[in-house]
C-alpha positions in Angstrom: 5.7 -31.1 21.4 3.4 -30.3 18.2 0.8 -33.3 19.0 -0.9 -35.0 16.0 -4.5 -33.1 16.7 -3.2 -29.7 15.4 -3.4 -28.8 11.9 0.1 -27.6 9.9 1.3 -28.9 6.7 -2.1 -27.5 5.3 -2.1 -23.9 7.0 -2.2 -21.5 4.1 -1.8 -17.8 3.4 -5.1 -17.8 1.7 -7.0 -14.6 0.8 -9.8 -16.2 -0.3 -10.0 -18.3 2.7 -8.7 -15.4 5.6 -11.9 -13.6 3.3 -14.6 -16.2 3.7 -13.6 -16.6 7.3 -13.9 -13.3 8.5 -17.2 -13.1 6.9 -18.2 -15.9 8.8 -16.9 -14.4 11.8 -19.0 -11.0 11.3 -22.0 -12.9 11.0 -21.5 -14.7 14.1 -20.5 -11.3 15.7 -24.0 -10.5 15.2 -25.6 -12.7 18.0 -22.6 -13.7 19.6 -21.3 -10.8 22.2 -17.7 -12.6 22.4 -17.0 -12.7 18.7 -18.2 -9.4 18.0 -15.4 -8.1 21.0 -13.1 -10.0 19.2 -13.6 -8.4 16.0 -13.8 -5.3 17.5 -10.7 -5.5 19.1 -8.8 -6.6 15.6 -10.9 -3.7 13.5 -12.8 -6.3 11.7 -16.2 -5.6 12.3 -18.9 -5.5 9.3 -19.0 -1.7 10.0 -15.9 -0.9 8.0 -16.0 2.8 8.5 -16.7 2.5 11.7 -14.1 0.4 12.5 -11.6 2.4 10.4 -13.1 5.8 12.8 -12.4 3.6 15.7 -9.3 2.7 14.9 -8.0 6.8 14.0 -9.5 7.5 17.5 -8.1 4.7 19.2 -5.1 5.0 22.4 -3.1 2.8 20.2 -3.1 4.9 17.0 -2.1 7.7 19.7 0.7 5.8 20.9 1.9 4.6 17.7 1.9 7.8 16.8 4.2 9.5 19.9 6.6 7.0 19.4 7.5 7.5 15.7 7.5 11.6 16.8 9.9 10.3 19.6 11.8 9.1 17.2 11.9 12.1 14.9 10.0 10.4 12.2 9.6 13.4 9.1 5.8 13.0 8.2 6.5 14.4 4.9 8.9 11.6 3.8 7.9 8.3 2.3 6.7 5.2 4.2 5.1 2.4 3.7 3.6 0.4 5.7 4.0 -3.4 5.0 1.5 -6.6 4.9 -1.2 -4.4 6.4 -4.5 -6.0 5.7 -7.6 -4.0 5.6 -4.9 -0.6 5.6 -6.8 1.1 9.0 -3.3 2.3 9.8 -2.2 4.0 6.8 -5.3 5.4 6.4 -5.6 6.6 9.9 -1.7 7.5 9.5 -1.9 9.9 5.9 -5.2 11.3 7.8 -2.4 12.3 10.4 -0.4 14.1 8.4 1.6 11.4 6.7 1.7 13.3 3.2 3.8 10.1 1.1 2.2 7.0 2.5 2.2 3.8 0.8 0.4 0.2 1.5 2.0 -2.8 0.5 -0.9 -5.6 1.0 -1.4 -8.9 -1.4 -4.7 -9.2 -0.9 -7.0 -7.1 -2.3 -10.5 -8.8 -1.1 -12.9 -6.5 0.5 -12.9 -7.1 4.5 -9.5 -8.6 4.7 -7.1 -6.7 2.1 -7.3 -3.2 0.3 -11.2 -3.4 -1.3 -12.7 -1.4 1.0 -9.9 0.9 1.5 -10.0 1.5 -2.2 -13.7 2.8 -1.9 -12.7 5.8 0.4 -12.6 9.1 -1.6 -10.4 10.4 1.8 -7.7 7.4 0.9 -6.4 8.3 -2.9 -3.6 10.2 -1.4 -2.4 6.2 -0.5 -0.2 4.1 -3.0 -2.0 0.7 -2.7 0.2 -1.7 -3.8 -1.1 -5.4 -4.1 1.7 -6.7 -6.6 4.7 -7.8 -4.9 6.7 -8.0 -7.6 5.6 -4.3 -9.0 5.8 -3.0 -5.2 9.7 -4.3 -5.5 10.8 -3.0 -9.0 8.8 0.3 -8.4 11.2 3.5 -7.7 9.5 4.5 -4.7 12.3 4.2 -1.6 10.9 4.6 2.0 12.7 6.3 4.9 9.9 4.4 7.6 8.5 1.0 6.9 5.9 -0.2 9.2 4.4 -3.7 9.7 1.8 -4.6 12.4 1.0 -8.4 13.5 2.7 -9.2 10.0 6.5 -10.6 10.8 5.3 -13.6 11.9 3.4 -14.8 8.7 6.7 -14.7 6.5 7.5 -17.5 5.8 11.6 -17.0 5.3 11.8 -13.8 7.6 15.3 -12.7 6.7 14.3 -13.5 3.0 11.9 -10.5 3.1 13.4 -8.1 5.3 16.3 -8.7 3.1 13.6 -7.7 -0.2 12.3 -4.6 2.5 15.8 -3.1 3.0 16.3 -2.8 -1.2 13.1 -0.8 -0.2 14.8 1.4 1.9 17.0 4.7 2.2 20.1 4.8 4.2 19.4 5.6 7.9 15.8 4.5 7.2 13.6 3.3 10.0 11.5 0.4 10.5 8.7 -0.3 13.5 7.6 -3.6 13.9 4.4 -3.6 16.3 2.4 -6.3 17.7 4.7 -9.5 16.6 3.5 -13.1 18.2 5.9 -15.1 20.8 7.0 -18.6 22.0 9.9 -20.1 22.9 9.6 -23.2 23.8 7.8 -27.3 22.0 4.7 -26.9 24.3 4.1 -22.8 24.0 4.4 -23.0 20.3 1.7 -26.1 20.9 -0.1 -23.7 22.7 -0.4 -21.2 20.9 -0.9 -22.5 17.7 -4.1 -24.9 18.9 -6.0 -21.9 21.4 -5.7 -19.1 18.6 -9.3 -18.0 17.5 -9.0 -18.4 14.3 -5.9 -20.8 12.7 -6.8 -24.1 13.5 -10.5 -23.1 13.2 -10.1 -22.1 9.1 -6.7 -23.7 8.3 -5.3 -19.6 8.4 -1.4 -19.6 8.4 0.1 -18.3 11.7 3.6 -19.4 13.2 5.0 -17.6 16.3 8.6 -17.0 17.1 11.1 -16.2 19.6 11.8 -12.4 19.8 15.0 -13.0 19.4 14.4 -15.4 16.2 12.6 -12.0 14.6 16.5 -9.9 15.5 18.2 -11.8 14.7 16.7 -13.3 11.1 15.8 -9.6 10.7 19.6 -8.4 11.5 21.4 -10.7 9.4 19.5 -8.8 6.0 21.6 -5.5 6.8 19.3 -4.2 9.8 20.5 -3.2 13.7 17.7 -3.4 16.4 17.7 0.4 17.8 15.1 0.4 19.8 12.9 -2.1 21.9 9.3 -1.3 23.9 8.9 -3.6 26.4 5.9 -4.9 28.2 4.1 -2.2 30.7 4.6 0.5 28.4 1.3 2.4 27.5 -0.7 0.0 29.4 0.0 -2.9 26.7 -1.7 -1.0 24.2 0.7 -1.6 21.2 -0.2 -5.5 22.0 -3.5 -6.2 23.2 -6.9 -3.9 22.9 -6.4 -1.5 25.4 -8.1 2.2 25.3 -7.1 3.0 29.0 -3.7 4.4 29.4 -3.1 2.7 32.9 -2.5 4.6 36.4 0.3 6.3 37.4 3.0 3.5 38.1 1.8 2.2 34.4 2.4 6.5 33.2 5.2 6.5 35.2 7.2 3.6 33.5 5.9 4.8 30.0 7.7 7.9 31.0 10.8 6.2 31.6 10.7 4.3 28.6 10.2 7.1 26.4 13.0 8.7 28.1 15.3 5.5 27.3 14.2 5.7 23.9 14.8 9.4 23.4 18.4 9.8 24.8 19.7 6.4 25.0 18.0 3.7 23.0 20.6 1.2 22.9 20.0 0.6 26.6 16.9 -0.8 25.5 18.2 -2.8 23.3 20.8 -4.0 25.7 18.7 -4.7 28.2 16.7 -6.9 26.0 19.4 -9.3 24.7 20.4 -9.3 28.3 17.2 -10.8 28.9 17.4 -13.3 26.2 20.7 -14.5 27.8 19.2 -14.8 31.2 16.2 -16.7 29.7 17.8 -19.3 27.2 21.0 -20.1 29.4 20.5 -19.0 33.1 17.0 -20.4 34.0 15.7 -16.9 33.9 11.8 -16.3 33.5 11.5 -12.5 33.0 9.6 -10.8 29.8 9.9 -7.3 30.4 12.1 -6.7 27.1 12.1 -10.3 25.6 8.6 -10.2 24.6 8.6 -6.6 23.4 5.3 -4.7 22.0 7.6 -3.0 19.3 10.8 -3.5 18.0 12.5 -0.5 16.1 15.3 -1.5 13.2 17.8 1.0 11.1 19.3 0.0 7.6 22.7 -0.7 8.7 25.4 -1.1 6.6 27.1 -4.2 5.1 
């Protein structure tokens, strides 16, 4: 159950606050070894352009970046990536050879939002967008939207993917990477009370069942096509990883990519199948039911 001792009704989406907290945090990182690896491993360290190089450089960008090419993803067409902070990944992404990127991000503060991003001479190829309402009424459509560690701070999911798909071409794409799980009173409890930062600053965070993020997700006019499970790439697409694993962790990357490539639906089988297994049979498996990425299409109504 949600005991008494955790904060909620007052948890807030709060740039200025998610601002004056990660400053806090930098300046701890200082003299404090564990909160400087813990803002290295989230890209937040006071060395923006070093973290941004990191980032570019980093196993995960790599493995973001074969699994949009796996997908046939046309680096010349529009995309936008969605709710993405500081904007490390569409930077690192139109360094890549994305020629159209946009970054949809509210807050524009310096460490947190799109400030600093703004100050790069090497980023004015990127469409910053920090008006919601603008971003929506603009005439820019995208044929790949991607969000990272964002779902989960919506507060009506299927209210903005439903907003995102008006965003969208037919046949458009959209990666979600890095969402946050729980499934049951006590994980949500859990969760919610040991993450490093939420209770500590009041910071807005809620996590989800995977299947609550498909489902709220589908029901806006999108089809799951494409689910990476746990074990691929070593975990990299969910927790800071830079080594690729050995070669049963290669091995079953392999065979994911493989799934995904020819036959992606039996990914996406294989994770409701899960789901069922879990919720109604006493199963206890995450392989596909606490996926690293989940891959949507614009479907149609």
């Amino acid at each position: 159950m949600i005991n008494a001792d955790l904060k909620i009704h007052d948890l807030a989406e709060d740039p200025d606050r998610l601002e004056a907290a990660m400053a806090a945090e930098q300046t701890r990182a200082r003299t404090d070894p564990a909160t400087r690896q813990l803002m290295e491993s989230i890209f937040l360290e006071a060395d923006r352009d070093a973290s941004f190089t990191r980032f570019k450089a980093s196993f995960e960008f790599r493995t973001i970046l074969a699994l949009l090419d796996l997908f046939k993803i046309d680096r010349a067409k529009p995309v936008c990536e969605i709710g993405g902070g500081p904007g490390f990944l569409s930077w690192a992404m139109a360094q890549s050879g994305f020629a159209n990127a946009h970054l949809l991000e509210p807050n524009a503060r310096h460490i947190t939002g799109t400030g600093y991003l703004r100050t790069r001479a090497d980023a004015s190829s990127i469409r910053i967008h920090n008006d919601l309402a603008a971003w929506h009424t603009d005439a820019a459509r995208f044929d790949l939207i991607v969000t990272k560690n964002c779902i989960h701070h919506f507060k009506n999911i299927a209210q903005a993917a439903a907003t995102i798909r008006q965003k969208m071409t037919p046949g458009a794409k959209w990666f979600a990477f890095r969402e946050w799980f729980a499934e049951t009173p006590a994980e949500l409890y859990d969760q919610l009370k040991h993450h490093p930062f939420s209770q500590k600053y009041g910071l807005y965070e809620w996590p989800y069942p995977a299947f609550h993020y498909v489902e709220a997700i589908e029901i806006a006019g999108f089809k799951l096509s494409g689910v990476v499970p746990m074990g691929y790439a070593n975990n990299t697409l969910c927790t800071y990883q830079e080594n690729p694993g050995g070669d049963d962790v290669r091995d079953l990357t392999r065979q994911i990519d493989q799934l995904l490539s020819t036959t992606p639906q039996a990914t996406v089988d294989a994770f409701w199948q899960e789901v069922l297994k879990n919720r109604f049979q006493n199963g206890n498996t995450r392989f596909f039911s606490r996926p690293q990425a989940l891959v949507f299409s614009v479907s149609g109504l």
